[in-house]
NUTI-566199 format. One record per residue: residue in one letter; residue number from 1; z, y, x of N, C-alpha, C in turn. Coordinates in nm, 4 decimals. Layout:
<nodes>
NODE code pos     n.zz     n.yy     n.xx    ca.zz    ca.yy    ca.xx     c.zz     c.yy     c.xx
NODE    A NUM        Z        Y        X        Z        Y        X        Z        Y        X
...
</nodes>
This chain:
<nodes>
NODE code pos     n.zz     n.yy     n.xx    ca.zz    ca.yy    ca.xx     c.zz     c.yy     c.xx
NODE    X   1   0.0000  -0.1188   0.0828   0.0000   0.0000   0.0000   0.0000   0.1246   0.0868
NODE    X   2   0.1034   0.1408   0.2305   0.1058   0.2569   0.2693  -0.0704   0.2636   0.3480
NODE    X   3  -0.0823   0.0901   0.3753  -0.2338   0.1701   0.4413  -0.3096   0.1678   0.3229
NODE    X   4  -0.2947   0.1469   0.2256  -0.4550   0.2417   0.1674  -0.3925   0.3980   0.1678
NODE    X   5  -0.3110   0.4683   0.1474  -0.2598   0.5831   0.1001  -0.2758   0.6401   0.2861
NODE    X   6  -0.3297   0.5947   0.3228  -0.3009   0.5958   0.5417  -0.4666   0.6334   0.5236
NODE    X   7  -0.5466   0.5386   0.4739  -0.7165   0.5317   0.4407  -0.7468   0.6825   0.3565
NODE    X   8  -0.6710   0.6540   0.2431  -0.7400   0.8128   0.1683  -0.7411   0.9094   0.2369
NODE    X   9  -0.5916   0.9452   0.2745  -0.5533   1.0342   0.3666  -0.6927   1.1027   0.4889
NODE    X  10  -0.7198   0.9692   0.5341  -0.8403   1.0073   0.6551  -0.9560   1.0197   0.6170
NODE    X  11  -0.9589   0.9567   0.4630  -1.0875   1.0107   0.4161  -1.0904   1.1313   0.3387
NODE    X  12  -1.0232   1.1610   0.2957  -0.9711   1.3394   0.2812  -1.0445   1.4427   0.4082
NODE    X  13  -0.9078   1.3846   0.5049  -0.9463   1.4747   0.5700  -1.1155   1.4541   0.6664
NODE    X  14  -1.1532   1.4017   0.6682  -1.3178   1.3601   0.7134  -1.4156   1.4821   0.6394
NODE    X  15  -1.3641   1.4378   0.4829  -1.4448   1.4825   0.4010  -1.4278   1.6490   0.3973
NODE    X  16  -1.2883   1.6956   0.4398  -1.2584   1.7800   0.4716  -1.3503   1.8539   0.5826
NODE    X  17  -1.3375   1.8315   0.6879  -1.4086   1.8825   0.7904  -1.5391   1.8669   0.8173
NODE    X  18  -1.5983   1.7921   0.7276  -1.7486   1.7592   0.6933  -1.7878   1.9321   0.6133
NODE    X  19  -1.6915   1.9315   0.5368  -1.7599   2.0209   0.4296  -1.7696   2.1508   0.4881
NODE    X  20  -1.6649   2.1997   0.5688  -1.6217   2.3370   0.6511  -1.7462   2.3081   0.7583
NODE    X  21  -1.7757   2.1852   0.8282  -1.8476   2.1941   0.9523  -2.0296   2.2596   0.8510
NODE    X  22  -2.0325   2.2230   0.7610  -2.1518   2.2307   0.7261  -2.1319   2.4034   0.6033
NODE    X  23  -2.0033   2.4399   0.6178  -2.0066   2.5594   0.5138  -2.0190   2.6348   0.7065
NODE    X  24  -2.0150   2.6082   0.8227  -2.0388   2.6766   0.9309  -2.1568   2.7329   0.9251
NODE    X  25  -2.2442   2.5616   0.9164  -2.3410   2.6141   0.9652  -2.4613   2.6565   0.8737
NODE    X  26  -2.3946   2.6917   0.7258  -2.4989   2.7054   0.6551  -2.4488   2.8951   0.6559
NODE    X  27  -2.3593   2.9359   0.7187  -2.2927   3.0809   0.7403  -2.3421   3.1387   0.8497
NODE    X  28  -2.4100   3.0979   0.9309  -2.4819   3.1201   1.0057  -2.6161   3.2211   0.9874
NODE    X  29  -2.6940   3.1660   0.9607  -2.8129   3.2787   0.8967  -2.7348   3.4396   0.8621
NODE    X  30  -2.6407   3.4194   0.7504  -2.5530   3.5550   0.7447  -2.5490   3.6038   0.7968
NODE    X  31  -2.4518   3.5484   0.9132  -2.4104   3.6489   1.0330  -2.5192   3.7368   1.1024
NODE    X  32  -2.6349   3.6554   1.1582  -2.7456   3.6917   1.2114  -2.8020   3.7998   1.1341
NODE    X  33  -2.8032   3.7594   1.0171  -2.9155   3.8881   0.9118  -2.7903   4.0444   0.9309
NODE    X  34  -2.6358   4.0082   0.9359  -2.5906   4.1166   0.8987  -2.6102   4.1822   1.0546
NODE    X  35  -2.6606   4.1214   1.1742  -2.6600   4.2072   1.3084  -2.7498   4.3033   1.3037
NODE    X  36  -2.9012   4.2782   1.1653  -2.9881   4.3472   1.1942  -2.9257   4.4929   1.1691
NODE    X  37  -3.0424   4.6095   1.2769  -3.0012   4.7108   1.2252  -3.0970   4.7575   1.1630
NODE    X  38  -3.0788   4.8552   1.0782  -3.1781   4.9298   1.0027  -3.1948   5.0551   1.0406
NODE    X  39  -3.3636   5.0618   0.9864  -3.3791   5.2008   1.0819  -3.4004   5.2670   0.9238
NODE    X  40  -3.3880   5.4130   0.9581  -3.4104   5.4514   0.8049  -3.4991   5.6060   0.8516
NODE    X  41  -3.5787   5.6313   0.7626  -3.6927   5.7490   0.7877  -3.5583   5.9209   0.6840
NODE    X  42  -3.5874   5.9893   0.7288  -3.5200   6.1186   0.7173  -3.6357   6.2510   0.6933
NODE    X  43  -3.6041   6.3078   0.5460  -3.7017   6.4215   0.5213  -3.5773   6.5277   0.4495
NODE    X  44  -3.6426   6.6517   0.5046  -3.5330   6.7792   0.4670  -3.6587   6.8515   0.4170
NODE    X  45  -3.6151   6.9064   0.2898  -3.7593   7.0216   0.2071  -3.6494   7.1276   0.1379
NODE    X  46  -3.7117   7.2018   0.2180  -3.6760   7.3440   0.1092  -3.7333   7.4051   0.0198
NODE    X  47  -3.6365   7.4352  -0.0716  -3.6784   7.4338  -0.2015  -3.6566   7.5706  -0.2592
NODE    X  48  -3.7029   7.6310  -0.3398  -3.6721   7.7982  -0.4311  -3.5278   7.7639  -0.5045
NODE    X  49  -3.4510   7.8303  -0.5046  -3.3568   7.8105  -0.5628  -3.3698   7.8293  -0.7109
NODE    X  50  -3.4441   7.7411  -0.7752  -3.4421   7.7335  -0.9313  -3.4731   7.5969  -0.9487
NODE    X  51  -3.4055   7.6089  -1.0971  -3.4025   7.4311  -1.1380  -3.4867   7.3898  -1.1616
NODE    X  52  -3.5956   7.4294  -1.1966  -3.7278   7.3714  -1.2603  -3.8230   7.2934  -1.1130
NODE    X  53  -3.8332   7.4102  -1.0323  -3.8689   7.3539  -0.9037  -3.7600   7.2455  -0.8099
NODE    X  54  -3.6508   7.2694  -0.8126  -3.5941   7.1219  -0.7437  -3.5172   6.9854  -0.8245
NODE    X  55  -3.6080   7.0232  -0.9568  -3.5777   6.8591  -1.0588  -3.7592   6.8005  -0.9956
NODE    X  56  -3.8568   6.9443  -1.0049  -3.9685   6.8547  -0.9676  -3.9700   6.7821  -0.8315
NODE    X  57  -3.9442   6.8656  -0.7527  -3.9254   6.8002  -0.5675  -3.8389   6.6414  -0.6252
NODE    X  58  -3.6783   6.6540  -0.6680  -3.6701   6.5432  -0.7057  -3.7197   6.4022  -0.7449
NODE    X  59  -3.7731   6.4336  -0.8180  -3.8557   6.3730  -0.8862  -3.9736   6.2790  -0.8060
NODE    X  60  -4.0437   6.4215  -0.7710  -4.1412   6.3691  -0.6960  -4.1253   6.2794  -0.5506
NODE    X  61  -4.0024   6.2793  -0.4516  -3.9333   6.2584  -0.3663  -3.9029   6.0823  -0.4107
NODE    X  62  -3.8402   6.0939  -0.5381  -3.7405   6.0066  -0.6043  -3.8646   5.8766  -0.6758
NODE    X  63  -3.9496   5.9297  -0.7058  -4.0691   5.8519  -0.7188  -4.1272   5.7361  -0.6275
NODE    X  64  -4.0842   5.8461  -0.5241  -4.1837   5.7731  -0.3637  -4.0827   5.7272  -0.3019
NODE    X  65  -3.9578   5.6815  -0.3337  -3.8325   5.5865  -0.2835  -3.7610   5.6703  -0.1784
NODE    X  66  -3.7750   5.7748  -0.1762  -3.6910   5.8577  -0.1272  -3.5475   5.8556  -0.1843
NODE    X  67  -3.4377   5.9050  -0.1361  -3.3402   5.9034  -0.1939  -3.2733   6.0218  -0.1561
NODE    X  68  -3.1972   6.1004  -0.2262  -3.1141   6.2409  -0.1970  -2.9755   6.1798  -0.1490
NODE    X  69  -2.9846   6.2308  -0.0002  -2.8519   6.2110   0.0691  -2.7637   6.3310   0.0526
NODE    X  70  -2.7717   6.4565   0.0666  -2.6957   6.5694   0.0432  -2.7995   6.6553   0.0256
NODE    X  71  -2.7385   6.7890   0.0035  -2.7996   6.8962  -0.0101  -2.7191   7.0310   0.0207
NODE    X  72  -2.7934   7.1439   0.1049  -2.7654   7.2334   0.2223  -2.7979   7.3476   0.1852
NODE    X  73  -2.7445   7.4584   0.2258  -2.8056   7.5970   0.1626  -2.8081   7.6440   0.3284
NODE    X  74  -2.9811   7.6480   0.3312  -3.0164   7.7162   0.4793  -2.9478   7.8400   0.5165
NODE    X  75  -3.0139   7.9851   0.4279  -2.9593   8.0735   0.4861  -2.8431   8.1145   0.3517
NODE    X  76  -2.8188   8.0063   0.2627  -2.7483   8.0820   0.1199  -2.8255   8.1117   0.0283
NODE    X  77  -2.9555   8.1400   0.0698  -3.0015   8.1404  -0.0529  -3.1331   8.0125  -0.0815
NODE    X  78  -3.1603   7.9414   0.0056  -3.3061   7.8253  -0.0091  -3.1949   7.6877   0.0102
NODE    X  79  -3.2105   7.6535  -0.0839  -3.1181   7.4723  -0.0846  -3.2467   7.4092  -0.0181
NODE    X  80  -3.1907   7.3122   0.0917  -3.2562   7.2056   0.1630  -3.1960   7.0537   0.0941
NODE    X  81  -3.2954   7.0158   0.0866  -3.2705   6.8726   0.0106  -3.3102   6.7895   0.0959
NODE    X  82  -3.2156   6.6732   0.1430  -3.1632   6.6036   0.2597  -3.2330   6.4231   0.1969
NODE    X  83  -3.3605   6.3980   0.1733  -3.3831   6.2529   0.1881  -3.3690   6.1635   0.2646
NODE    X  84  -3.3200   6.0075   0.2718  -3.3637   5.8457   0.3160  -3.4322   5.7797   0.2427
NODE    X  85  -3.5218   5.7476   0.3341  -3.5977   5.6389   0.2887  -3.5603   5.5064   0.3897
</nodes>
């Protein structure tokens, strides 16, 4: 009796370290993909300070997978709109 309960035991743990050895190496790829770095493209447009003209820049920016990272007031009065792509 104690050796079958001696048997499970080692087949536990087998099955155990089977599963971790192979949750390794299927974690692998991950790691690798998260080293890549990314490069990312950067556009700054100045714009008239009225809404009609920087919903269109938006827009038009936002269309073409641009994305609005911040936005800057050059001299106080012309907002620069800060894209990534």
């Amino acid at each position: 009796m104690q050796n079958a309960r001696l048997s499970l035991a080692w087949m536990i743990a087998g099955m155990s370290l089977g599963a971790l050895g192979l949750l390794l190496l299927m974690g692998q790829p991950f790691t690798a993909k998260a080293q890549e770095s990314k490069q990312f493209q950067y556009r700054i447009v100045e714009v008239l300070p009225d809404t009609q003209n920087m919903q269109s820049k938006l827009t038009e920016f936002g269309s073409n997978g641009w994305e609005l990272v911040a936005v800057s007031m050059g001299n106080m009065t012309e907002p620069r709109l800060i894209f990534k792509k």
